[in-house]
C-alpha atoms as one frame of an Amber mdcrd trajectory, in Angstrom:
protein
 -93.003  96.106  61.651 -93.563  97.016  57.895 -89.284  97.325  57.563 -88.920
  93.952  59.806 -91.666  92.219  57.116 -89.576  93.877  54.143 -85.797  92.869
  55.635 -87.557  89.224  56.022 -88.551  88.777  52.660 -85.545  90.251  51.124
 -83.448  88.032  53.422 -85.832  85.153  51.764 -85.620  85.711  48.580 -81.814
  86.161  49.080 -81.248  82.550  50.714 -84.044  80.788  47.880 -81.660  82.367
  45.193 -78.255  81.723  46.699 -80.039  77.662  47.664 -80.939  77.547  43.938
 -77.546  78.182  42.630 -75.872  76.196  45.013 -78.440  73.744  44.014 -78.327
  73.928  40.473 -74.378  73.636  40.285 -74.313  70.996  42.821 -76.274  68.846
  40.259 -74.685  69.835  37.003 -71.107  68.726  38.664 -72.188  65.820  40.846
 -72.462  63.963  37.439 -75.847  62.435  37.891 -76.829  64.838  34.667 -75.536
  62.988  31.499 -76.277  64.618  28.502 -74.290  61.715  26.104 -73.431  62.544
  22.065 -75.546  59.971  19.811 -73.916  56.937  19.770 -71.880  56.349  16.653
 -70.384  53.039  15.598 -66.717  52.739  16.340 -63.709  50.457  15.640 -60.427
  50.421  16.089 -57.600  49.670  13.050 -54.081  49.084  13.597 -53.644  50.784
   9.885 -55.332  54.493   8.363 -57.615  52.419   5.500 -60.559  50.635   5.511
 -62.737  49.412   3.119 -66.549  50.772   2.571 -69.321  48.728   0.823 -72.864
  49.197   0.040 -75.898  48.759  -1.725 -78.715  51.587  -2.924 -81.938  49.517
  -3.981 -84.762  51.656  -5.424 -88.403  51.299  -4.837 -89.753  52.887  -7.194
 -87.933  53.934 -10.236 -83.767  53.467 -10.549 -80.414  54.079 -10.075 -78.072
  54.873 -13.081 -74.682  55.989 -10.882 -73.517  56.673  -7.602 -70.457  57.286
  -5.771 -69.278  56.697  -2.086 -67.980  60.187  -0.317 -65.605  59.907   2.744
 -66.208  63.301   4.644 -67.442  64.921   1.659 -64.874  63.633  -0.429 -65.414
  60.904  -3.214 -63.212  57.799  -2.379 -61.300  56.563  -4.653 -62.764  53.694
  -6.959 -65.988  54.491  -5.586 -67.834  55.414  -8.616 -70.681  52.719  -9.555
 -72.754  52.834 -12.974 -75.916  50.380 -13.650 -75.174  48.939 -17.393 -79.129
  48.594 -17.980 -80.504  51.800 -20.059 -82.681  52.019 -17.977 -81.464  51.797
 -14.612 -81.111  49.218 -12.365 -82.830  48.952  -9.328 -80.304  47.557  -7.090
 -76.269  49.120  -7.417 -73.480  47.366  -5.361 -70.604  50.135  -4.453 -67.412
  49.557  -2.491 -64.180  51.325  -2.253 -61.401  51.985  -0.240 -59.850  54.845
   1.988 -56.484  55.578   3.140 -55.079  58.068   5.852 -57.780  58.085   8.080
 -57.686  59.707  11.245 -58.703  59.006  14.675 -61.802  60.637  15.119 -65.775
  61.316  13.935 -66.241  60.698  10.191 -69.023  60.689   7.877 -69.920  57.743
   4.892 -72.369  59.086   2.549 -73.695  56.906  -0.551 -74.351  59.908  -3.183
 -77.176  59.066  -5.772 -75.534  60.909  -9.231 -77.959  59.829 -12.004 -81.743
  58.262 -11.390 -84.107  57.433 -13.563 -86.586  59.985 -12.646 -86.567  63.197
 -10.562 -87.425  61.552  -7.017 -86.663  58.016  -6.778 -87.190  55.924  -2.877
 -83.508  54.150  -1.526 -83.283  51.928   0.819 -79.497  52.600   1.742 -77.352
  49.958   3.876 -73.694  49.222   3.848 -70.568  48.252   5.902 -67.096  49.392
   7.308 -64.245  46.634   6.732 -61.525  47.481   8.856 -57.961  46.713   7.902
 -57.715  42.571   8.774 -55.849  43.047  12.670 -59.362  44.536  13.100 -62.665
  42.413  14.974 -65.888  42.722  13.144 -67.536  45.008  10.019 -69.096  47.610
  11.035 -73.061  47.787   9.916 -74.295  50.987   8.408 -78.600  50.952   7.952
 -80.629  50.181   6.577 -81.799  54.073   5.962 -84.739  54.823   3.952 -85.112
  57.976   1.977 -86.203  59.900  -1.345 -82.940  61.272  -2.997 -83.032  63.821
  -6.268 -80.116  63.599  -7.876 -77.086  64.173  -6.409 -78.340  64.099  -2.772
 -77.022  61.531  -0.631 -77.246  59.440   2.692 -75.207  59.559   5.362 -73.491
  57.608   8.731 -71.799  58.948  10.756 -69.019  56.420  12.954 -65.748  57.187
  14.935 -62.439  55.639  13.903 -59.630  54.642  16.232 -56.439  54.448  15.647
């Protein structure tokens, strides 16, 4: 009786695992599990360039320069400088970008001189697709406390 009781339970535990895998793989390839990416903005341009703009506006202290990065990468033109001494609390950037590729890219609006140590952003800016494109593409508002030379970023996919 004891080996019976012993061959049963082994047998259970046998069919409980093999029901669990069947189980488990059964759901992770019937598709009712979606695990989905964030959601990025995305557009679609007939040409590689697009235009970025944006505004950094300071709540407390401000902004003497900044600079747009595309991927990491300064854009062209993007450089922005406050002619006040002492800063400015709101600086207007925009620039352009050529050779874009299809795929996820990053837009980061890099604070490079402030008028103290820690100064509060509210960050917000736009995509302008090439003009066969719909509608700009929002980026923000973001809020944050930058040092110099930190920066903040979107993320959106491009379609070509």
């Amino acid at each position: 009786m004891k080996q019976a009781l012993n061959r049963h339970t082994l047998d259970s535990r046998m069919w409980v695992t093999l029901l669990l895998a069947v189980a488990l793989t059964s759901f992770a390839c019937s598709g009712e599990v979606n695990v989905t990416a964030p959601e990025f903005p995305t557009f679609e341009s007939q040409g590689q360039g697009f235009q970025v703009a944006g505004t950094l506006t300071a709540d407390e202290g401000s902004v003497l320069e900044a600079t747009i990065l595309f991927d990491g990468r300064e854009m062209l033109g993007a450089r922005a400088f406050c002619a006040k001494p002492n800063g400015c609390n709101e600086l207007h950037l925009d620039a352009a970008t050529f050779g874009a590729t299809s795929g996820q890219h990053t837009i980061a609006f890099q604070v490079l001189r402030q008028s103290s140590s820690q100064v509060k952003y509210e960050v917000e800016g736009e995509i302008v697709p090439d003009l066969a494109s719909a509608d700009d593409i929002a980026l923000g508002p973001k809020r944050a406390t930058l040092e110099a030379g930190e920066s903040v970023a979107f993320e959106f996919h491009h379609v070509r």
